[in-house]
N, C-alpha and C positions, 0 to 999 in steps of 0.2 A: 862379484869382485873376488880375486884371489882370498884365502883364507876366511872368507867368509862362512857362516856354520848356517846351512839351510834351516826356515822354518821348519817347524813340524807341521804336518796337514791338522785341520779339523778333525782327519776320521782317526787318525793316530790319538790323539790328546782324547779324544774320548774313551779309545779303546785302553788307555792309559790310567784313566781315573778312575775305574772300576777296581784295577789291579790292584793299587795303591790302597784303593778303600778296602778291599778284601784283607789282602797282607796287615793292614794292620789291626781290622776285625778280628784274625785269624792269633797276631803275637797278642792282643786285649784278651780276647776270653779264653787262652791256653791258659793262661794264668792261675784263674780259678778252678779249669776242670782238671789243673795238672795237682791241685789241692786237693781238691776233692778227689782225684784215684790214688795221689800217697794214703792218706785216712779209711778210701774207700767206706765200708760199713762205719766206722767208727765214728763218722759224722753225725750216726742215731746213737752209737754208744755211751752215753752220756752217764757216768754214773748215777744207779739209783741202790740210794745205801739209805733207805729208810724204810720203817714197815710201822703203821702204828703210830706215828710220830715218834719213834725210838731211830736216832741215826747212827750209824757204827761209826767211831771215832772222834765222835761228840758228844754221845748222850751219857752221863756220869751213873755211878752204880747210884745214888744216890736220890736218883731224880726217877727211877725207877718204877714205884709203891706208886708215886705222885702221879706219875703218867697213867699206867697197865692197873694201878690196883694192888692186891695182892696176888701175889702169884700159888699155882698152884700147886708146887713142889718147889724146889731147888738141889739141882745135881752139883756137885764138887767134885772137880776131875781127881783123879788119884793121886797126881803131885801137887795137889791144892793150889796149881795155875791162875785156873779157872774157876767161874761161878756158875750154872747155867739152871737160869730162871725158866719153869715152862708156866705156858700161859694157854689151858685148855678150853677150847668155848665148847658147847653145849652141842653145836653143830659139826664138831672131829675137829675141825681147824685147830691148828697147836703152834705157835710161836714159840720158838727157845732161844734168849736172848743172853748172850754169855761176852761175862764181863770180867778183863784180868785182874788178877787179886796179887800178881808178881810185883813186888817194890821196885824194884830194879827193871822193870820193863817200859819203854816210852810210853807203851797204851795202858798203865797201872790205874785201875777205877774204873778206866772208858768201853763202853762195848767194841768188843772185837769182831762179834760175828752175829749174824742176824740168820734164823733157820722160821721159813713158814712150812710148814707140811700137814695134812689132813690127820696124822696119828703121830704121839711121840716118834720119836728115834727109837727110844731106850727110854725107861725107867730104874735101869737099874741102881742104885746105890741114891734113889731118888729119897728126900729128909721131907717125912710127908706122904700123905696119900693125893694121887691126881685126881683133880675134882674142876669141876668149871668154875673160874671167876667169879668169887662173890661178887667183890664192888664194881666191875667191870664183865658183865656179860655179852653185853651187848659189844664188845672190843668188834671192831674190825680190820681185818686185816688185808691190806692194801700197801704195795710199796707206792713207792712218791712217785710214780710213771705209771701209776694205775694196775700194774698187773695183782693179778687176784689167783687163789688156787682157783684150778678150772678152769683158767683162760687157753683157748687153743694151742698150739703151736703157730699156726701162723700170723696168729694175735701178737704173740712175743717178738719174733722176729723181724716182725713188722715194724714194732717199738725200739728193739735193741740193734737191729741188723745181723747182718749173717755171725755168726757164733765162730769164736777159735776153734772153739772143736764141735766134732758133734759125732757121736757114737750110738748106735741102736744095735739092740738085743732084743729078739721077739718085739714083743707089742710095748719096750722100755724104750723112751728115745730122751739121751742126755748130752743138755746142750752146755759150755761153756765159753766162758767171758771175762776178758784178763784189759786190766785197762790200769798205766801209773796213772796215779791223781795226784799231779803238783810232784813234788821232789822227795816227799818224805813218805809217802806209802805206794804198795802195790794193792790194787781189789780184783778182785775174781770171783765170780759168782757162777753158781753151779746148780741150772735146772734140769729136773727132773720129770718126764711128761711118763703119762700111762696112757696105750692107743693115742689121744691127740688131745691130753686133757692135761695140764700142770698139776702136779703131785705134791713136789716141794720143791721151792726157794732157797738159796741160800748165798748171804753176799759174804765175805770174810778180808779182812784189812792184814796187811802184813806190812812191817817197816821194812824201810830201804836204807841199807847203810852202804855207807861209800867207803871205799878204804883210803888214805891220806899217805901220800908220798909213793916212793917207788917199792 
């Protein structure tokens, strides 16, 4: 009859409902994997800001002695900022965990920076002789995602994902790791490998201020 709208065949409406199913297979999982390549690695990035059970921008200077023990020096930066407690084991491993001493600083008390490494940094202007851990020898030191001095490179990467940066010198390969946490800090963490072996650790918090108005 005039104006009438032909059926569609059987073989049409088949070939019809594959498309449809696909298409929107295709708009469903775009979804997640368009997530997952904004974030890319950061999806493993997760911050780990603990070593010891010592967290940066949590753990109070206070709570210190109670956790680690006594430590085995204590360095004071030159504009007396900073505190930085080293923590020597028996075995080279050296934690230096350093805590603001600024009144006027948001992170005032709290640990700022968390360093694992096989040998001090520095000793110098250290109040104290470097000695291992009376009360705490047995310390181990491990951040909250397991990594350990020694752990390979592709141990890390595996754990963290691909690195902001990553620069190599001879047989030095140094990776780094910038991630905000929430609105009020920046973390960045800066590893250090020898041939294919982690050296030293180190995570460090920094505030985030925003400016107010034009």
């Amino acid at each position: 009859m005039p104006g009438t709208q032909p059926n569609p065949s059987p073989a049409m409406s088949a070939l019809a409902l594959p498309s449809v199913l696909l298409l929107f297979l295709w708009v469903v999982g775009f979804l997640p994997i368009a997530a997952w390549g904004q974030s890319g690695a950061d999806a493993r990035n997760l911050p780990d800001v603990e070593v010891a059970s010592i967290t940066v921008v949590k753990s109070q200077e206070a709570t210190l002695t109670e956790m680690l023990g006594s430590p085995s020096c204590q360095i004071p930066s030159a504009d007396s900022r900073t505190l930085t407690s080293v923590y020597a084991q028996p075995n080279g491993e050296t934690l230096h965990v350093v805590v603001n001493r600024d009144p006027s600083h948001v992170y005032f008390q709290l640990v700022e920076s968390l360093v694992m490494s096989f040998h001090p940094q520095s000793n110098q202007g250290c109040q104290g002789v470097v000695r291992p851990v009376g009360s705490r020898t047995g310390l181990s030191l491990e951040t909250g995602k397991g990594i350990r001095l020694g752990d390979s490179l592709n141990r890390v990467i595996a754990s963290y994902g691909a690195p902001a940066e990553q620069h190599r010198e001879g047989h030095m390969t140094r990776l780094k790791y910038v991630q905000d946490a929430g609105i009020d800090r920046h973390l960045e963490w800066t590893l250090v490998f020898q041939g294919n072996h982690l050296t030293q650790w180190t995570v460090e918090a920094y505030p985030v201020f925003y400016e107010v108005g034009g």
